[in-house]
N, C-alpha and C positions, 0 to 999 in steps of 0.2 A: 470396829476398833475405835474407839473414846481418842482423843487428842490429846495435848499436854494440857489445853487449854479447856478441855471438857473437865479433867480431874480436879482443876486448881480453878475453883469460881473466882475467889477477891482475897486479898490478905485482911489481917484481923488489925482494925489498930486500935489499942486501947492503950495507956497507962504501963500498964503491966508487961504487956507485949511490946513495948519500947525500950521498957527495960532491959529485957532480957533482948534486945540487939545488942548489947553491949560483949554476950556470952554467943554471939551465933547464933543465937534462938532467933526463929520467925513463925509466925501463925499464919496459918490461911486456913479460909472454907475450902471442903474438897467435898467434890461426889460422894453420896451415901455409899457409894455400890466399890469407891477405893481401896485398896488394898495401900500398906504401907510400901510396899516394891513399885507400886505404878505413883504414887505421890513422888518417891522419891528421883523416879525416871524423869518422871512431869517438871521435877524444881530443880531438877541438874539439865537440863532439857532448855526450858524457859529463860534462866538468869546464867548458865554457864559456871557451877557452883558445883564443887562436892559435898555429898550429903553423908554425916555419920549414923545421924540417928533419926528415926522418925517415931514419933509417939502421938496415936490418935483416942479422941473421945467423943463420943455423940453425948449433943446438946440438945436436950428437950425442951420444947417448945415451950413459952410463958402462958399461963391461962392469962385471958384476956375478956373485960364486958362492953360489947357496944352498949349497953342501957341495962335496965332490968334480965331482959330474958335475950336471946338464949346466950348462953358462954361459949364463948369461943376458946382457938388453941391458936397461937403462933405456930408456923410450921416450926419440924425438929429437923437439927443440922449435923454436918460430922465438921469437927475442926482437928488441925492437923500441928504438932510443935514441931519442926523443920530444926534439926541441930546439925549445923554446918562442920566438917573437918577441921581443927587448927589452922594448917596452910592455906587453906580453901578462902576466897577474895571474901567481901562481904557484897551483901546485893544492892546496888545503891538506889534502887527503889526506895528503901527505910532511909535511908543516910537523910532526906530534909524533915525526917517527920520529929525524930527527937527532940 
């Protein structure tokens, strides 16, 4: 049995994804092998939060060259959009990042 902590690797911070704390949205890595029912156990679980909606998409890896030969591949990931309840508090993890 995975942990809440095994599902939820790091949160995403970019730009965009700051953005949208302002609507609830938050982003994290989560395990390849998640289900959006155990992400959302995982993020009501970790921050004490209700969760409305979750919407996930695998991100593949960037080709990449150390030199001439041979090509490589970043690894590919699953990232996860966490859409919180109305009522539901905000996570204040994000709160100093905007």
């Amino acid at each position: 049995m995975k942990t809440a902590y095994d599902i939820i690797r790091r949160p995403v911070i970019t730009e965009q994804s700051m953005a949208d704390t302002e609507m609830k949205k938050y982003v994290f890595e989560v395990a390849k092998s998640a289900t959006k029912i155990d992400i959302a156990k995982a993020v009501e679980e970790i921050f004490g939060v209700k969760v409305s909606k979750v919407n996930t998409l695998n991100v593949t890896g960037k080709m990449k060259r150390t030199g001439r030969f041979p090509a490589g591949r970043q690894a590919s990931w699953k990232k996860a959009v966490v859409t919180l309840t109305a009522d539901s508090k905000t996570i204040e993890f994000f709160e100093g990042m905007a």
